[in-house]
N, C-alpha and C positions, 0 to 999 in steps of 0.2 A: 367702392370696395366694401366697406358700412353695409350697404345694403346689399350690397350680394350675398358676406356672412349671415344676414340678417332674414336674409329671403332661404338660403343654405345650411342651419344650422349645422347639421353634418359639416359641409366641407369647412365650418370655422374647428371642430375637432379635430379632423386630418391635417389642418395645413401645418402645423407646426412637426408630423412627423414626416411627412410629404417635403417637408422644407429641408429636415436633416440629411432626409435621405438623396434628396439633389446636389446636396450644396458641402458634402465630406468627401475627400480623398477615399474611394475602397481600397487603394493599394497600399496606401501608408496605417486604413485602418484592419488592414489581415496581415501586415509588418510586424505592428504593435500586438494582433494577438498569438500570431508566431513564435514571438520574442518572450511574450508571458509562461507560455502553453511550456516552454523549452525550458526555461528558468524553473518553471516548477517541478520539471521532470526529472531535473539536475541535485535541486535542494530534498527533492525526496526519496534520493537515489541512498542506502546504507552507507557509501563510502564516501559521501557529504555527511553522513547526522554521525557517522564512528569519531571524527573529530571537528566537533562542534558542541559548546558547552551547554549550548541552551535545548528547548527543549524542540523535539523533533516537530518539524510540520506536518500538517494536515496532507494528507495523498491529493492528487488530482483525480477525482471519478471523472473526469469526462474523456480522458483518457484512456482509461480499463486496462489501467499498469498493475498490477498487482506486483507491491513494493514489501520485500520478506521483512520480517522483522529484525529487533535489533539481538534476538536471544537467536538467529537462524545467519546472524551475517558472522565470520571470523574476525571478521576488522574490529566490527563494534563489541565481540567478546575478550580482544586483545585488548583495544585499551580500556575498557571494564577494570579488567586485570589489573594495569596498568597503573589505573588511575587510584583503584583499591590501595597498591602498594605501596602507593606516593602518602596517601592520606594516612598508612596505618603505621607508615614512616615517621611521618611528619609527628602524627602524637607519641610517640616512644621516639624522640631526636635524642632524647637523654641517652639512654642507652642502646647499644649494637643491638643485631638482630640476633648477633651468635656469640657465645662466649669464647674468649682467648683460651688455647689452650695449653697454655701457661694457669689457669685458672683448675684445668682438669690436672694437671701433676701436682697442685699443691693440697687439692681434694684428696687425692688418691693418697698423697705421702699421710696428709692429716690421719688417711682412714688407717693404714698400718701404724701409725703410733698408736689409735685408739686400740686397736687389734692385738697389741705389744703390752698398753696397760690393763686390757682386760686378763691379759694372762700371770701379767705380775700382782694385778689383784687376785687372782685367784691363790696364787704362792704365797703374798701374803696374808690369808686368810686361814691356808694349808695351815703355815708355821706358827696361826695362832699369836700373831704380830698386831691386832687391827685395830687392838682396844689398851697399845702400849702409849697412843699416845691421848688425856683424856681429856683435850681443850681443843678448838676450831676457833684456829685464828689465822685467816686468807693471806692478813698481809708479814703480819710479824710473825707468825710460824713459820716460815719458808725459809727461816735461818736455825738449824741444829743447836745447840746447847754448845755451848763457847767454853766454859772451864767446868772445875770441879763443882761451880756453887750453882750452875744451872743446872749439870746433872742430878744432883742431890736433889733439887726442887722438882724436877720432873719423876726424879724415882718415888719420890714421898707422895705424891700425885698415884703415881701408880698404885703404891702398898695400900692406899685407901679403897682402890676397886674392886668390887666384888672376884673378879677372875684371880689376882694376887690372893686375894684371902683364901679361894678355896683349890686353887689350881697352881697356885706358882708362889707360896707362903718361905720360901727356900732360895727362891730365886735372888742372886748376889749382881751387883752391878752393870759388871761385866756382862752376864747374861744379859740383864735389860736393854744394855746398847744394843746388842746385835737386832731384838725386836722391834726396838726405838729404830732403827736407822731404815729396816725393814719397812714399815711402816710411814715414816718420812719418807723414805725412795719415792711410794707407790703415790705419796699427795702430792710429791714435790713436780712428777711426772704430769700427773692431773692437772697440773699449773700449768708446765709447760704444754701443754695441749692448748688449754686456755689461748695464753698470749700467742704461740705459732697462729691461730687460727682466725682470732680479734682481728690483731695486728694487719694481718696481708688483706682478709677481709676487709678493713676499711680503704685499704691503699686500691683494691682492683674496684671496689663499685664506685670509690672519688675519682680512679682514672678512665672509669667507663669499658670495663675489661671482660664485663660481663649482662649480659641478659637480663630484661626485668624481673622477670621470671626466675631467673636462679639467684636474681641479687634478693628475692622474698625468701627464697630457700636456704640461700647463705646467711640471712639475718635470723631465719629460724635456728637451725642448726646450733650456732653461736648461744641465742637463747637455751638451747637444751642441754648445750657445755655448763652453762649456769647452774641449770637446775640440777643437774649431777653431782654438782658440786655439793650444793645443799643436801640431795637425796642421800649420799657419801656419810657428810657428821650425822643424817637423820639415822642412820642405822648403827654404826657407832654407838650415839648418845642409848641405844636399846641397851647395849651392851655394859652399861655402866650402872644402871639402878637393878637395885633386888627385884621390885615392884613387876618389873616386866618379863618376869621367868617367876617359876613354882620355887617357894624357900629349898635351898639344900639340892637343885638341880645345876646340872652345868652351865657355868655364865656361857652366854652366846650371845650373837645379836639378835633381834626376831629373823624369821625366817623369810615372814612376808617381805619386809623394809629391805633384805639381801637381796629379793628376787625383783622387786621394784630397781635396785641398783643395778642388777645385772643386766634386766629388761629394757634400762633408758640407755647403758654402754651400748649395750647389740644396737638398738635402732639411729643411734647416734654413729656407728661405726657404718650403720647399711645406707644409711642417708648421704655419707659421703660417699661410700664405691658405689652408690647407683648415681650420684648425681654427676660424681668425677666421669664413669664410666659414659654417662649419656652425652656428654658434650663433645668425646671424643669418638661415638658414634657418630653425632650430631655433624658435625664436622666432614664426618668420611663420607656420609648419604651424600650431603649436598654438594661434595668434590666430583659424584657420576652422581644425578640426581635420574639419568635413563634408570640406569643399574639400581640404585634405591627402588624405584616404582615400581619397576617387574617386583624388586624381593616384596617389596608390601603388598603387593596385589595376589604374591602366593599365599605370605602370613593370614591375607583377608580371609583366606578362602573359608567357607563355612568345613568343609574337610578336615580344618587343623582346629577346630573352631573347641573340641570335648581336648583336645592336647592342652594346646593353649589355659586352659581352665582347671587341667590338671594341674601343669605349671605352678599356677597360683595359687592352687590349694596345697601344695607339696608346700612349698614356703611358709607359707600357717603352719603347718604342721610340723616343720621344724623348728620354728620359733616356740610352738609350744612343749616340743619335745625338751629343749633348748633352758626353758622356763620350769619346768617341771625339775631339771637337774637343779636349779638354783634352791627349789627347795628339798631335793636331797644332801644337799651343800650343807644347810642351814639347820636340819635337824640330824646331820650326819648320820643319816640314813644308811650309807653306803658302808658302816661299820658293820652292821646286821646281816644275816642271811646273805653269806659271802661265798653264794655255789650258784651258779646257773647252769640248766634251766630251773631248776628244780628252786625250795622256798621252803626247807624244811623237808618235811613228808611230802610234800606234793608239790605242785608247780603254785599254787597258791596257800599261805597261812590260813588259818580256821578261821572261819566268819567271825567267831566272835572277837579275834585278835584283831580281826579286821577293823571292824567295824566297836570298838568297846563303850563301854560310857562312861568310863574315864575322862574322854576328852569332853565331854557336853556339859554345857552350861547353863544350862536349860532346865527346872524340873520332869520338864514332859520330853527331854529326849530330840528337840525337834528340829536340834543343830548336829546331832550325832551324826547326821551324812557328810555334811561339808566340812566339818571339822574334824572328821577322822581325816579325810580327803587329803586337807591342809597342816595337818599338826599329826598326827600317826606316823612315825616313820617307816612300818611297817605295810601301809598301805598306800603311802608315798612313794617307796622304793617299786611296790606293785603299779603302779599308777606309770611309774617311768618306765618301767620293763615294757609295760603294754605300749607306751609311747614310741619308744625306740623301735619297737619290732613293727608296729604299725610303719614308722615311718620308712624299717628298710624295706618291708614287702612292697610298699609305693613305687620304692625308687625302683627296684627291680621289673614290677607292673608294666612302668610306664618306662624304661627301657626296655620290653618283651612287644609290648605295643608301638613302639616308635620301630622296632626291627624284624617285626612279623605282621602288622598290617601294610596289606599293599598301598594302600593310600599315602598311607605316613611314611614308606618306603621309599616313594618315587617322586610323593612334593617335597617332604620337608626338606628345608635347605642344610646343605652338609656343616654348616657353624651350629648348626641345633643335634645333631649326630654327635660331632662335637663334645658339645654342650653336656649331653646326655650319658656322654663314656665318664668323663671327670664329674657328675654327680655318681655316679656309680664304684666308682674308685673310691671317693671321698667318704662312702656310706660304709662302705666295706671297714676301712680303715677305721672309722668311728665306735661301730660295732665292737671290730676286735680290743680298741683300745677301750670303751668300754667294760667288755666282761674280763677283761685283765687288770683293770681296777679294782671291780670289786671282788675279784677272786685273792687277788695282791693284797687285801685290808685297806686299799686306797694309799700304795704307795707314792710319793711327795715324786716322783716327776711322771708315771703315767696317767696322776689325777691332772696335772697343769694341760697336758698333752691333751686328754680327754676335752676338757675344757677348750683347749684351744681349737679341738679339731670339731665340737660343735660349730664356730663360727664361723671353720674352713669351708663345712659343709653347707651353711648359711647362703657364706658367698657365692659357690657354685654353683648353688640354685637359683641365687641374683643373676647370675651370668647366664645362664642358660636363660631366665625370663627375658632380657634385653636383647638375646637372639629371639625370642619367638614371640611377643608382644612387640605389638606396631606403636609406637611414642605417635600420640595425636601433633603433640607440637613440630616433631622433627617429620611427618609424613604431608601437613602442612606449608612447612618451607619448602621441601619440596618439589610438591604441586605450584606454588608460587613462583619457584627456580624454572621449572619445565614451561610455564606457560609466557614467561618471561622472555625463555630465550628458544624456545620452537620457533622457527621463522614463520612465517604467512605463505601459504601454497600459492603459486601462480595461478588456478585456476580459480580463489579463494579473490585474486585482486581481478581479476578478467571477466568475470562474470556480471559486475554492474554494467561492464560497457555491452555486455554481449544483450542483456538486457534493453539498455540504450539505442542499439541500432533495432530490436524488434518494435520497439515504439514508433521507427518511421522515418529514424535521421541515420542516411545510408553514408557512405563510404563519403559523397561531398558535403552531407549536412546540409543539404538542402530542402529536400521530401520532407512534408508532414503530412501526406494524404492520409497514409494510413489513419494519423488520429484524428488530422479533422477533413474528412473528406468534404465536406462544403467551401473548401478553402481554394 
């Protein structure tokens, strides 16, 4: 045998494959690759790799199965979804995905007390009450004067402040209570704001009652009660030194420091009815989350897209319409030029009244523009006329456009119609109470009214944004809710197998010609 390899080079290379091929089973060896060929056509079918943790296998090319991907199968995009949900679950376990809405009634109640002491701040500022009381003490002022000998110490207090000295040098006891109490009322209130809001605050984000996300906004909020507080004595404390007014001018507090106060009430007052308001939309989307999707996929539409954006500039522009009055407030502005439209001779004061140099600090003049701006009350009062009237032509614009384009006619949803009649109403109202203030000399309840009906009109145009802005977060859940609970089509599950038998495993699962026809 030696020598035959040896005489046969060649047949010593063949025999070993010459050997195999004698001496194997072919039927157990086209069994075994039957059973291969099959298993792989199964492991690389989408609704094997949709749940299966690891990572998808390689396709079979010698089959010529073209295996869709995992962004083209339904199964493997549902549990995507799915699995998304669980993990985004799992890091926020601390807190629900939705606020109780026991959480939005107690926002909502906060927002009308703030709403309540912004206008009794205003009352007491009317009556000239702000600067009766002239120490800021948080915890031990929250108790009124007890007998005759505290009285006495807090009046003597008073008789030292500048406004006694040149405005109320007359003024008898009896009188000072009624300012004193005036003035207590409006901090003792401010308190109570405080603790209603602390208090429940900690009790809903220790019991988990609220959202990550609003439990940062309700930590905020809380913080800006604070700082109010402080911003509160900061304006006050203006009102007590000479130093901060011209000698022999009417005490007051600055103007700026007034409008900073007023400026953190308002946003502290929106910060609740928008965030109360959202959680009780938030709520209703995801109760018909079909019905939510349609209404966002109107709001998307680029058509509402110049509305939408008027929306949000209208709101600016009441805030600063809003802000503007705080400093007609403060330099009682609204005493002067008490006829509208008119300003005197004209619809506007002489330039030079306007603009004097009086108010500049400057050698060269070079503050004379912003500080007439800010301290003139005679180009203050101009400054808010043009703001007011700016702001009612808006709202009229943008009702005339919501009701005579056909676009905005026939998409926008009837809550933004709505929406749009009670801004309208609200401006109106504002207007006329307005120029019956200052035609009145700023009588003590159509100024409060005035006041309060800036912030009525504030909120309407809050309300109307949360109809016609889409919340990312609440359009989010959702899409999350929909994809969740959309069932999987039957044709969606039917299709790997429909697949499966093209490959060549027929009705008994027997045939594999098709793939491997050598078989």
């Amino acid at each position: 045998m030696a020598s035959l390899f040896s005489t046969f080079p060649l047949l010593r290379r063949a025999a070993p494959r010459i050997s195999k091929e004698f001496f194997t089973c072919q039927a157990a060896r086209h069994a075994a690759l039957r059973h291969r060929n099959v298993q792989q056509v199964l492991e690389s079918l989408p609704i094997q790799r949709a749940f299966r943790s690891g990572k998808p296998r390689t396709q079979t090319a010698a089959l010529g199965v073209e295996i869709a991907q995992d962004a083209a199968s339904p199964l493997s995009s549902l549990s995507r979804t799915i699995r998304n949900v669980k993990e985004e679950t799992s890091r926020k376990s601390f807190f629900p995905e939705t606020s109780d809405k026991a959480v939005a009634y107690w926002l909502l109640g906060s927002a009308a007390s703030v709403f309540g002491l912004v206008v009794f701040g205003g009352l007491t500022r009317l009556t000239e009450s702000g600067l009766s009381i002239t120490e800021w003490r948080p915890v031990t002022g929250s108790l009124p004067p007890m007998n005759a000998t505290d009285w006495d110490s807090e009046f003597t207090k008073y008789r030292s402040s500048p406004e006694f000295k040149q405005l109320n040098p007359r003024m008898t006891l009896e009188e000072f209570k009624s300012i004193y109490y005036m003035e207590w009322g409006h901090r003792q209130w401010g308190r109570a704001v405080g603790l209603t809001f602390l208090l429940p605050a900690v009790y809903f984000i220790a019991r988990r009652k609220v959202s990550a996300s609003m439990a940062v906004k309700i930590i905020g909020i809380a913080g800006l009660i604070g700082f109010q507080g402080v911003l509160g004595w900061w304006m006050v404390k203006s009102g007590l030194k000479d130093d901060l007014f011209a000698p022999g001018s009417h005490p007051r507090v600055s103007q700026y420091r007034l409008t900073a106060h007023l400026g953190t009430a308002f946003i502290c007052y929106t910060a609740m009815l928008w965030n109360g308001l959202s959680i009780l939309r938030e709520r209703k989307l995801l109760a018909d989350p079909v019905a939510a999707e349609k209404n966002f996929s109107i709001l998307r539409s680029p058509a509402l897209k110049v509305f939408r954006r008027s929306v949000a500039g209208l709101a600016v522009l009441v805030f600063c319409t809003a802000m503007s009055g705080g400093l007609v407030a403060g330099l009682d502005a609204g005493l002067i030029y008490n006829e509208f439209p008119q300003m005197g001779l004209g619809l506007t004061p002489p330039k030079s009244e306007l603009f004097s140099n009086f108010y500049s600090h400057t050698a060269d003049g070079s503050d004379i523009w912003w500080r007439n701006m800010l301290e003139n009350p005679s180009l203050v009062q101009l400054d808010h006329r043009i703001l007011a009237t700016t702001t009612f032509t808006s709202v009229l614009g943008l009702w005339a456009y919501a009701k005579f384009s056909p676009t905005l006619k026939s998409m926008l949803p009837a809550a933004c119609k709505r929406g749009i009649h009670g801004v309208v109403g609200f401006v109106w109202l504002q207007v006329i109470l307005g120029i019956s203030t200052l035609i009145y000399l700023v009588p003590l309840p159509l100024a409060s009214a005035h006041q309060a009906g800036s912030l009525a009109l504030l909120s309407s145009v809050m309300i109307l944004g949360g109809r016609t802005w889409v919340p990312p977060r609440a359009s989010r859940l959702v899409a999350q809710k929909l994809a969740i609970s959309t069932p999987v089509s039957k044709s969606a599950v039917t299709t790997p197998f429909a697949r499966f038998q093209n490959v060549g495993i027929g009705g008994n699962g027997t045939s594999l010609g098709a793939a491997n026809p050598g078989v």
